[in-house]
C-alpha positions as CSV (number, residue, x, y, z in Angstrom):
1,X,74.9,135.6,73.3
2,X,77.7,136.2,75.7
3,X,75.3,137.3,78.1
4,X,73.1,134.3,78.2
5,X,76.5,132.1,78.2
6,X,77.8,134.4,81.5
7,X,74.3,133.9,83.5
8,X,74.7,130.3,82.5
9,X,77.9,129.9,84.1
10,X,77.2,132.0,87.0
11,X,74.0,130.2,87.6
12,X,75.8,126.9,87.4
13,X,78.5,128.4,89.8
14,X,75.8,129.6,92.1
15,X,73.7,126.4,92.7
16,X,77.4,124.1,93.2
17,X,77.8,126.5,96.5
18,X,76.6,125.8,99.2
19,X,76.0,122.9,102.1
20,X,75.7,119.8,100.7
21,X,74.2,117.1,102.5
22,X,75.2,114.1,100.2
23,X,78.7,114.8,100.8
24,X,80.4,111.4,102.1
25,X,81.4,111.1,105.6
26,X,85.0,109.2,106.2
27,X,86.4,108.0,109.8
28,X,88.6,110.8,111.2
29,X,91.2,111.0,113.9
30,X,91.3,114.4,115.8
31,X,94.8,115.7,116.0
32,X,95.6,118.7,117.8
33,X,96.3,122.2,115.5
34,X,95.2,120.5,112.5
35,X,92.2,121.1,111.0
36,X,90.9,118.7,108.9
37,X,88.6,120.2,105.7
38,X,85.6,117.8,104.7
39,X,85.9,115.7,101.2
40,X,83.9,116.7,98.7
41,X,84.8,113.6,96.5
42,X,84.1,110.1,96.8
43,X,86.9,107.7,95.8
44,X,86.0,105.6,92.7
45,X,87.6,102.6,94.9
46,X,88.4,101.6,97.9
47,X,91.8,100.7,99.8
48,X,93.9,98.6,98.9
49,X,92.2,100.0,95.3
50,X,94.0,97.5,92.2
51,X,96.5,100.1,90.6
52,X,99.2,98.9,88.8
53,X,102.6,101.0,90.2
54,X,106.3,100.7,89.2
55,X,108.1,99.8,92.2
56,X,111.7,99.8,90.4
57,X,112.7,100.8,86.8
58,X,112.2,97.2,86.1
59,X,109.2,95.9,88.4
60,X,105.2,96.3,88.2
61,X,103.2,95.8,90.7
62,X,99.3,96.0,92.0
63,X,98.8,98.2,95.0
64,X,96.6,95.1,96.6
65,X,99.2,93.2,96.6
66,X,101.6,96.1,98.2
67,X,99.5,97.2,100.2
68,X,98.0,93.6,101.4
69,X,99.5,94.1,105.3
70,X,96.4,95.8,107.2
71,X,98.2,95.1,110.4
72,X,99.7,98.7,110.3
73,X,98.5,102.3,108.9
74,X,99.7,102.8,105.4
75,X,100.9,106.6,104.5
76,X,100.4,107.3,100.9
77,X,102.2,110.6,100.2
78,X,101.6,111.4,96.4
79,X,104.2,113.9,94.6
80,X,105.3,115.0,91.3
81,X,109.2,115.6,90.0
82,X,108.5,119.2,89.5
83,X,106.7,120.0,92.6
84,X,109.1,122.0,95.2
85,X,107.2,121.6,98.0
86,X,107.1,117.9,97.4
87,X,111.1,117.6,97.7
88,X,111.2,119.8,100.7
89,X,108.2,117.7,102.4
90,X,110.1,114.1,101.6
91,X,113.5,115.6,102.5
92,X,112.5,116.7,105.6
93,X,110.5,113.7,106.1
94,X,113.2,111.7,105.4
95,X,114.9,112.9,108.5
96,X,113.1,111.9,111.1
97,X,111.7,108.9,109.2
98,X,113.7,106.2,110.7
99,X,112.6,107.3,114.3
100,X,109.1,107.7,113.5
101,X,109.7,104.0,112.2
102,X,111.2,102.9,115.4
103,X,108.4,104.3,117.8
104,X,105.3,103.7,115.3
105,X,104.5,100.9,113.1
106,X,104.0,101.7,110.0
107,X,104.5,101.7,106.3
108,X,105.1,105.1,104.3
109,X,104.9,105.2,100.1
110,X,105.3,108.1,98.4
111,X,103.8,107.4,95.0
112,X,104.7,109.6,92.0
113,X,102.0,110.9,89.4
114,X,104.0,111.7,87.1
115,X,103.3,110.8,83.0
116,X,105.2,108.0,82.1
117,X,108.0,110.4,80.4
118,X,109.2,111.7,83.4
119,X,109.5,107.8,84.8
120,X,113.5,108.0,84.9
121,X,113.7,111.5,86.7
122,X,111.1,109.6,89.2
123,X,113.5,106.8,90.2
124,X,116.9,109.4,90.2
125,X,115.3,111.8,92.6
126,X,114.5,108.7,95.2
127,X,118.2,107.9,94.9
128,X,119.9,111.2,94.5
129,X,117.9,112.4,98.2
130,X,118.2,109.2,99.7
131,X,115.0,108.8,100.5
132,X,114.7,106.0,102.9
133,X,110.8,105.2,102.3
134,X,109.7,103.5,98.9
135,X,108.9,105.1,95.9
136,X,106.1,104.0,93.5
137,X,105.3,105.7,90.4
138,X,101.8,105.4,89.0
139,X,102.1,104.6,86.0
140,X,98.3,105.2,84.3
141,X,97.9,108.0,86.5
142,X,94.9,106.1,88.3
143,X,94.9,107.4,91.8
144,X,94.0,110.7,90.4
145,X,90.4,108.7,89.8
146,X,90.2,106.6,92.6
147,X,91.3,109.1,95.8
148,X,89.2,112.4,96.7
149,X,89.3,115.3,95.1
150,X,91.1,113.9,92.3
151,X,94.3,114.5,93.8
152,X,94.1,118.4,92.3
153,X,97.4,119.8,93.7
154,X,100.6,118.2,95.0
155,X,101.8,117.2,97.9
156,X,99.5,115.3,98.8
157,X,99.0,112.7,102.0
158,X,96.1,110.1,102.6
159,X,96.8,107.9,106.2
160,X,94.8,104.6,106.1
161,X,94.2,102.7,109.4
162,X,94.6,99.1,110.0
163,X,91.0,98.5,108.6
164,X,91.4,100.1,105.6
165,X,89.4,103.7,106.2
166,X,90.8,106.9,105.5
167,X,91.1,109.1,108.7
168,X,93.6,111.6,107.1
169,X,93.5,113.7,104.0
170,X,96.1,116.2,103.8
171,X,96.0,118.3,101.0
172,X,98.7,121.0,99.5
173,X,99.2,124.3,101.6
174,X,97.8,122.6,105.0
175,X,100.2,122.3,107.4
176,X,100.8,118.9,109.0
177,X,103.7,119.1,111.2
178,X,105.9,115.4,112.3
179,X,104.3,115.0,116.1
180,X,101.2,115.4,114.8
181,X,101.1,113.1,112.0
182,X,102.8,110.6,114.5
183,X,99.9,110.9,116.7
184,X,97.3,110.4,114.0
185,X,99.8,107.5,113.1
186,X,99.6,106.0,116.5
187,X,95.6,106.5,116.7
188,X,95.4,104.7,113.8
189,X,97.0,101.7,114.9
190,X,94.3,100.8,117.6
């Protein structure tokens, strides 16, 4: 019986490889040293998407209505309170945030997917690294459903252009350095 179950599984395994054709095509921008790897997921919705986020302890809000300005790219940077590399991406962000702001318009969100019981430690560790960007936590845990690849694996970065497309997907362990995601940021803008 274990053998039939073991074929099974390594038959199943077998005929996921491989190139798929279907796989949905999204508007890139070419940056330099960083390569980008294809999506294998399509997004159950599109940007702005209609997730409900806390904004403060205190506030709810839907992601249309935050992220309604289409006149600049939108960074979505999506974290968790226990992830190291998270804190060390947003700390470092956070230092050269303000003159990324000042050359580049933009608007930056790092968005927590947290379960709700970690809420409090969500809002403390904005404040306690003076973060300058805003934080968001996702309350229902719906981005993992409606972004590619089911946001398996934290940090994670999606750049939106002023249209609304996705032309960056950075996922954990690929390198992204701060000139290069300010020239995917200024592309992105035309």
């Amino acid at each position: 019986m274990r053998l039939f179950f073991l074929i099974g599984i390594i038959t199943i395994l077998l005929s996921s490889c491989g190139n798929n054709d279907s796989a949905p095509h999204y508007n890139t921008i070419s940056v330099e040293g960083y390569e980008r790897k294809p999506m294998n997921r399509k997004p159950q919705k599109q940007f702005p998407f209609d997730i409900d986020v806390r904004v403060t302890e205190d506030k709810i809000a839907n992601t249309k209505e935050i992220f309604k300005n289409r006149k600049k790219p939108v960074v979505l940077s999506f974290w968790l309170t226990t992830c190291a590399p998270c804190f060390a991406k947003f700390n470092a962000f956070s230092k050269r945030y303000d003159d990324m702001k000042s050359e580049i318009d933009f608007d930056y969100y790092a968005i927590s997917i947290d379960y709700p019981d970690n809420e409090a430690a969500v809002f403390s560790s904005a404040v306690e690294n003076n973060w300058p960007f805003p934080i968001l936590h996702d309350l229902n845990r719906e981005f993992r459903r409606a972004l590619p690849g089911g946001l398996n694996g934290m940090p994670q970065t999606f750049v939106y252009d002023t249209d609304g497309n996705l032309v960056l997907h950075q996922k954990k362990g690929e390198s992204l350095d701060f000139n290069q995601l300010a020239e995917v940021l200024k592309s992105a803008s035309k």
